[in-house]
N, C-alpha and C positions, 0 to 999 in steps of 0.2 A: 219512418219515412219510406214510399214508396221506390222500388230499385227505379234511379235516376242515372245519366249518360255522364259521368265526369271527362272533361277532355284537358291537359296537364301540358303545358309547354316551357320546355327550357333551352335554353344555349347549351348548360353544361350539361345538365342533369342532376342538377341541385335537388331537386322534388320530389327525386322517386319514391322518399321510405313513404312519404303520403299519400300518393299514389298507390304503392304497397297496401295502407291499411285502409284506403277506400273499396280497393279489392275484399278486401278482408267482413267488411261491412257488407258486404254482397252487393254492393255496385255494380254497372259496368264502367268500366276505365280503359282509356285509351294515351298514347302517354307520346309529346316529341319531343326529341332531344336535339339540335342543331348541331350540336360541334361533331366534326366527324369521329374524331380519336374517344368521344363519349360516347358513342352508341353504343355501345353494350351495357353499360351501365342498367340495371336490373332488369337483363332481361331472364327470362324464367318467373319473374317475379310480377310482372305488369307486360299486357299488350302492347308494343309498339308500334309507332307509326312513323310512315315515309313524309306526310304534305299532311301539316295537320288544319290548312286550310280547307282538305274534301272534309273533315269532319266538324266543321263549324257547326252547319245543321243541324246534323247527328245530335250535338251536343248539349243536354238541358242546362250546364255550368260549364262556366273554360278557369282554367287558373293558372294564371302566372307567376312565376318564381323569383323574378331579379327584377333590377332598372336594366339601364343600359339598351332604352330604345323600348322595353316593354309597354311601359305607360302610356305611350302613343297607340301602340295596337292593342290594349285593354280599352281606351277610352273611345277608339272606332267600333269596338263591335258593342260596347255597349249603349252606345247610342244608335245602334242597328236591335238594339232590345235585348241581346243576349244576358243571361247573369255572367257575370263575370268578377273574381277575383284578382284583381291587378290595378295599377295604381295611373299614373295619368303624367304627360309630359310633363309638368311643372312637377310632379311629384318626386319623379326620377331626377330634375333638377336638382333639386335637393341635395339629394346623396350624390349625385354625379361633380357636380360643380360648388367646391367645397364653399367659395365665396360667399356664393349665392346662396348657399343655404343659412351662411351665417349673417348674412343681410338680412335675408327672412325674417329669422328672427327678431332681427333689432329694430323691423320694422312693425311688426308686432307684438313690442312692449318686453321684449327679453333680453334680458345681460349678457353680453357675448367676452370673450378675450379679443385681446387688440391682437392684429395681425398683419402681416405684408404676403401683398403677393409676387412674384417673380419670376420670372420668363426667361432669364439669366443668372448662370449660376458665381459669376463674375459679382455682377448683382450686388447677390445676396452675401456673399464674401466680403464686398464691402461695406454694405449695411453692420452686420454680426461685427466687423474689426469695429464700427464707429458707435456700436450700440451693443455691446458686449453683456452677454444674460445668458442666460436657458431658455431654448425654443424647441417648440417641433416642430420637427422637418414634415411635413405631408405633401406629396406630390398627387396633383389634381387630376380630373379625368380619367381617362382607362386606367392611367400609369397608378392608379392609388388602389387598384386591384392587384399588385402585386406588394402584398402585405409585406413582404421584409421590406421594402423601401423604407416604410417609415421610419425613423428617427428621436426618440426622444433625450433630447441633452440634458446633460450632468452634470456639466461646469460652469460656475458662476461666469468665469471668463467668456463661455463660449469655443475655448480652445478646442474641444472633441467635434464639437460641430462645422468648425472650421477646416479639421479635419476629411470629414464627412462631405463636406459642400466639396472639396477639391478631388476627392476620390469619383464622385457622381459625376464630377463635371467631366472626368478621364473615361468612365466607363458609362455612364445611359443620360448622354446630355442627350442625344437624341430621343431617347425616348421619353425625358420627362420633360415636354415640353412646357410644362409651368407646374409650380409648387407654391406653398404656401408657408409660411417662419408663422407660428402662432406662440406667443410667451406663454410658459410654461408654468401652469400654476400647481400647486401641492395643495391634497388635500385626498380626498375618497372618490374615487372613480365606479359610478354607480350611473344603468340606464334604469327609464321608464319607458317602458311602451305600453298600448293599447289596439285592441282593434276596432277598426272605423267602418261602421255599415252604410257608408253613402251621403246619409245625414248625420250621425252625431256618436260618440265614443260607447262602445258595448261595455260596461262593468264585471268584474273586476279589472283594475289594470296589473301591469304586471311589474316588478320589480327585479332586477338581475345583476348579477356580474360576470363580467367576464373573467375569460384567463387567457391571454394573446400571445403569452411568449410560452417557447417551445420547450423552456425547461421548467424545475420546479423553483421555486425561489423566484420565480418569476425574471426567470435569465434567460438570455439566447436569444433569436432574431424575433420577428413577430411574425403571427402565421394570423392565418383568417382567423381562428378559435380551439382551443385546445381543449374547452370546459367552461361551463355554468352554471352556476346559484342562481337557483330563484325562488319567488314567492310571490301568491296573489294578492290584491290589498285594496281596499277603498280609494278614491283620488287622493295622492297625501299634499304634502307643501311641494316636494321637485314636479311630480307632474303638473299641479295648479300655475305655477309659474315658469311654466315651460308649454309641453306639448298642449294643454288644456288652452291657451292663448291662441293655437293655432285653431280650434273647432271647427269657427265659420270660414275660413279661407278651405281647409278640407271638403265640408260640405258645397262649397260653392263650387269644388273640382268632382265632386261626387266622387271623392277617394273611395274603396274600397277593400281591405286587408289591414294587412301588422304594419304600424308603424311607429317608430323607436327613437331615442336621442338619448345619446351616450353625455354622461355632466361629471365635471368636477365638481365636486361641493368641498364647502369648509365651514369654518363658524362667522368668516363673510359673506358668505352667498355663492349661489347657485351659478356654475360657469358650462354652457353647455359646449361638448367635442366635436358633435357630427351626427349627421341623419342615417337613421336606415327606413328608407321607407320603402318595405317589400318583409319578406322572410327574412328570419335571420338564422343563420345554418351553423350550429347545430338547435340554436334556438325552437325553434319550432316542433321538432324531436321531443325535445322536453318538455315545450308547454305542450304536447297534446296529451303527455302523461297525468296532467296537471289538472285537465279540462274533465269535467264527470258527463261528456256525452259525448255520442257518436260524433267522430270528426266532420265525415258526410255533412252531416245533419248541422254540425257547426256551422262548413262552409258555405251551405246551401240556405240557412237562414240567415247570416249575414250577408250575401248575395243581396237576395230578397230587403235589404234594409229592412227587416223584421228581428234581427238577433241585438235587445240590450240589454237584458243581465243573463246573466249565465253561472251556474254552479262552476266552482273550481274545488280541488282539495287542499285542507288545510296543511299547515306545516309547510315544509321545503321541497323542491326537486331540483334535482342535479346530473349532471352530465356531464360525461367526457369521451373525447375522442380516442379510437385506437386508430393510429395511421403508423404505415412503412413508409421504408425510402422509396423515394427522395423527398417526404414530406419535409417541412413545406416549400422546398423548391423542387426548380423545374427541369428535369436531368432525367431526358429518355431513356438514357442509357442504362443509367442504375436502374432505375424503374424497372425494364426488361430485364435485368440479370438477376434482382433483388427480390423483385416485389410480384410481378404481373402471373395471373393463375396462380396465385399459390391458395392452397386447400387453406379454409376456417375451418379448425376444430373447436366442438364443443362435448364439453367434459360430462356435461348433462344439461337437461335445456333449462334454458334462461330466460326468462322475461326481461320487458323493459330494452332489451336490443334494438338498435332501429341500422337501416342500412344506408351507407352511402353508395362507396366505387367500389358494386359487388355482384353478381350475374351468380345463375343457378341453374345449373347443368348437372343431371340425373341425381338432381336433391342435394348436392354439394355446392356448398357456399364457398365460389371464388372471388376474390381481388380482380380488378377491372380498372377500367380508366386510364386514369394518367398520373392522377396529383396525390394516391396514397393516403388520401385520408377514406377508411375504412368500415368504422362500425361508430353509432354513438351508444353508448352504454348510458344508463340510467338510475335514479335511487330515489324513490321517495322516504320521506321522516317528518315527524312530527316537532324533532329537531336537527339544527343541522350534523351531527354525529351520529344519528340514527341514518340518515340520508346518504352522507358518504359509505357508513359501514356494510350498506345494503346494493352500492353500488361497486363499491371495489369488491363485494365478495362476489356480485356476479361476474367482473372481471376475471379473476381467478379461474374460473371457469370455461375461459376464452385461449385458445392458443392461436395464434397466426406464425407464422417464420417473419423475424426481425422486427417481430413490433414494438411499439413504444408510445410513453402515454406520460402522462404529470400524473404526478402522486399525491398533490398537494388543492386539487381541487375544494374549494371550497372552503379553506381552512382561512381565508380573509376575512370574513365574516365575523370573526371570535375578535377580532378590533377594529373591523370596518363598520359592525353592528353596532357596537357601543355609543362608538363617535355619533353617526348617524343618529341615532337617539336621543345621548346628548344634546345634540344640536335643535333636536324637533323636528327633523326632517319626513321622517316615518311616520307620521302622524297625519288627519286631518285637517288641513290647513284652507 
């Protein structure tokens, strides 16, 4: 492809390693960041910009990184003809407004979990004493971007959540001004996503797991993502009865980008968690390790509603985060005493790195931002042990002051795979 004008906008700075490797393709790139306390986020690494309105023009593609108001100004300039990457006011609904998303679906033809929602935490206190289970607590709106909120209970009784509901009501009743009690089902927590060119889903879709909590064992608060498994695949049985339902409503919003829905499954069926319809961080990292072409050239033919099958590589890819303190909360202070400027050494160079909160001043790679999440590390395999091996060994390789990381990335799979098979879900359906 011919050098094309990318223009990259974010609140946090979510975007930059892509940005980074549009650079890298021989682009031009130009990159805004909104939050104040993010702007230095990769600089040395990518152009920045003050008003990335003067560069609309400028720009042959725009691309968007998050909801939270984006899908509104993705879906004006593209109806001013621009290509653009970014998704659409109902789309950001979705993911923003836990309700509604899961309305969505039920209104077209997908199985949901029963659920309450709550505006009082008095409330829900009362509900949980008179209907005693396992729920999770997800708090709606902005407030569901602060990942330790969330809550998943453990007692049949409900007592730990009981708990929980009176501690939240003493310390951020104000800020979560409604939440969501969804009963709790068991079983494999597995997303599908796909990317959507405008009119209709690009092939392969993709398959993944997370890993949300902060320790290994799967212990400790919940952070945006810590690490993931994936694989590329044909439409199987979860996507067909899920995201594939949604098609014509997408096309008729002229979606454009990655979009995702996190499921329990069992050997009763398919229970979908919640939307991501945008990037998904460190997602995206890893699927471009995965993709066999220039990313550019990815996001500028799916623009163009001209990208529907596309090579990927076989086997597995995997990721994990390395972040400092105060990951993953939110504690300036440590942050400044712990974390901020501090030199990345590497031992020798390493592929498959990609950057988050990290700036480049006279070729040294520093720590930036605010929130401590760091570097995504990488590992492709043809199985999943090949993939991890090849990713914790370029770990190794990596020093930071105070870092910290799950050991245990990917090692779900060796019984999350089985089941899933078992069940038929993996398959063509």
């Amino acid at each position: 492809m011919d050098k094309k004008n990318f223009l990259f906008f974010s609140y946090d700075g979510l975007i930059g390693d892509i940005a980074w490797q549009v650079v890298k393709e021989g682009h031009n790139v130009k990159y805004f960041i909104e939050a104040k306390d993010e702007k230095e986020v990769t600089d040395g690494f990518v152009e920045k910009v003050d008003d990335y309105e003067k560069h609309v023009e400028w720009a042959d593609i725009i691309i968007f990184d998050d909801v939270l108001g984006q899908g509104k100004m993705a879906q004006k300039l593209r109806k001013q003809g621009k290509l653009v990457i970014g998704g659409t006011a109902y789309c950001d609904l979705l993911e923003d407004d836990r309700t509604f998303g899961q309305e969505e679906l039920r209104k077209y033809g997908v199985s949901i979990i029963p659920y309450q929602n709550f505006s009082s935490f008095d409330e829900a206190i009362d509900f949980v004493q008179k209907n005693p289970g396992r729920y999770v607590l997800k708090p709606s709106l902005e407030a569901q971007n602060i990942k330790g909120l969330l809550y998943i209970g453990e007692e049949e009784d409900g007592k730990d959540l009981l708990q929980v509901l009176g501690d939240y009501k003493k310390a951020w009743e104000k800020k979560i001004p409604s939440f969501q009690l969804q009963k709790r089902i068991t079983g494999v927590e597995v997303a599908v996503g796909a990317f959507f060119n405008g009119k209709e889903f690009a092939y392969p879709i993709n398959v993944n797991f997370e890993h949300k909590k902060l320790f290994p064992g799967n212990l400790g608060p919940s952070t945006g993502e810590m690490g993931t498994l994936m694989f590329w695949s044909a439409p199987n049985k979860i996507f067909n009865q899920t995201l594939k339902k949604m098609e014509p409503k997408l096309a008729e919003e002229g979606y454009v980008g990655y979009i995702d829905i996190n499921c329990i499954v069992n050997n009763n069926g398919i229970y979908p968690l919640e939307w991501t319809s945008r990037f998904g961080y460190p997602t995206i990292n890893i699927q471009q390790e995965g993709i066999m072409m220039p990313i550019s050239d990815f996001f500028y033919e799916l623009a163009k509603g001209e990208l529907k099958q596309f090579k990927t590589r076989t086997g597995f890819q995997i990721g994990l985060r390395l972040v400092v303190p105060p990951f993953p909360f939110d504690d300036p202070e440590t942050f400044e005493v712990k974390s901020k400027d501090s030199v990345i050494i590497f031992n020798k160079p390493t592929e498959g790195v990609h950057i988050e909160d990290v700036k480049k001043v006279n070729d040294e790679w520093i720590v930036t931002g605010t929130t401590g999440a760091v570097l995504v590390v990488c590992g492709l395999g043809t199985t999943v042990k090949q993939a991890q091996a090849q990713m914790y060994g370029r770990v190794k390789n990596i020093i930071i002051p105070h870092m910290y990381y799950r050991t245990d990335i990917g090692d779900r799979w060796f019984e999350d795979g089985d089941r899933l098979h078992s069940w038929g879900y993996l398959h063509e359906n």
